[in-house]
N, C-alpha and C positions, 0 to 999 in steps of 0.2 A: 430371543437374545441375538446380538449384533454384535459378530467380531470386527474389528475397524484393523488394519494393519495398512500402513500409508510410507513409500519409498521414492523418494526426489531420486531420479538415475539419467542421466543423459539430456536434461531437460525435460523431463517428463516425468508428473507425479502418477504411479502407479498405486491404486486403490485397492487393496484387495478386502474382499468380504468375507465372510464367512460368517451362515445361519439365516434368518430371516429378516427379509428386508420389504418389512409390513406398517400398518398404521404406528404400532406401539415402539418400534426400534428405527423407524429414520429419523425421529427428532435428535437420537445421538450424529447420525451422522453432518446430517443439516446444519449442525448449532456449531459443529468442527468444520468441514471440509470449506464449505463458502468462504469462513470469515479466511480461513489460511490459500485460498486460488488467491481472494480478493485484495488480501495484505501482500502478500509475496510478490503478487502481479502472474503468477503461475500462467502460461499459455497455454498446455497440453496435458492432457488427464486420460488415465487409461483405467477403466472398473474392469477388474478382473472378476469375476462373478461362479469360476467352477465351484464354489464350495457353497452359495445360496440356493438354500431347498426351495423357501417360497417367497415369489414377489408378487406383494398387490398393484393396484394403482397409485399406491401412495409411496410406492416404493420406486414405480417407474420416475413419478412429480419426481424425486427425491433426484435420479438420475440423470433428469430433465436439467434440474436446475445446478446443481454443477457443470453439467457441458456450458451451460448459457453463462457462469462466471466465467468458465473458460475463455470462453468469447468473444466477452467485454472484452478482454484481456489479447484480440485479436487470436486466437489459438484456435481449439477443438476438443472435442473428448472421441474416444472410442470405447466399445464394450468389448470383452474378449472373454473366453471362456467359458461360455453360457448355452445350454439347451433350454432355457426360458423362454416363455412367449412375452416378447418385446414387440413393440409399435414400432414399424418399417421406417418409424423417423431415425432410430438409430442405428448408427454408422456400426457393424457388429463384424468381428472379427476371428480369427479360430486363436491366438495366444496373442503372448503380449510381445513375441517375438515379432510377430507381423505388423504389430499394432506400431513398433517402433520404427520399422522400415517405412512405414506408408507415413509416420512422420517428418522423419527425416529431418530432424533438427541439428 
């Protein structure tokens, strides 16, 4: 199971998750998060991740591809809160405190 809890603050959508973020539980996120960067024009996304016990591959894709609507959108994502093993592709942070400074919006 996949808790979704999602907060527009300062220019910046903060994602926070909670539970597992696996084959069976990112299709909730995916079918939400995209269409609402991609609609709104969202630039900057921050995945809060302290409360995800397990991530597969399909959870990292899942991460992947919200940054890259980000993007479109000229922006960014950052990760924060995670002792996860993540691919060095992503930009990883210690909170969402820091996450906001280094955007600077």
């Amino acid at each position: 199971m996949l808790k979704i809890n999602m907060e527009f603050r300062k220019g910046v959508l903060f994602i926070r998750l909670k539970g597992n973020l696996t084959k069976d539980t990112v299709r909730s996120l995916d079918n939400y998060l995209i269409p609402v960067i991609s609609k709104q024009g969202i630039k900057y996304i921050v995945y809060n991740l302290g409360a995800v016990t397990i991530i597969d591959n399909y959870g990292r894709e899942s991460l992947r591809k919200g940054i890259e609507a980000a993007k479109l959108n000229q922006g960014d994502g950052l990760i924060c809160n995670t002792n996860l093993t993540l691919n060095s592709e992503f930009k990883i942070v210690k909170n969402e405190l820091v996450a906001l400074k280094l955007i600077q919006v």
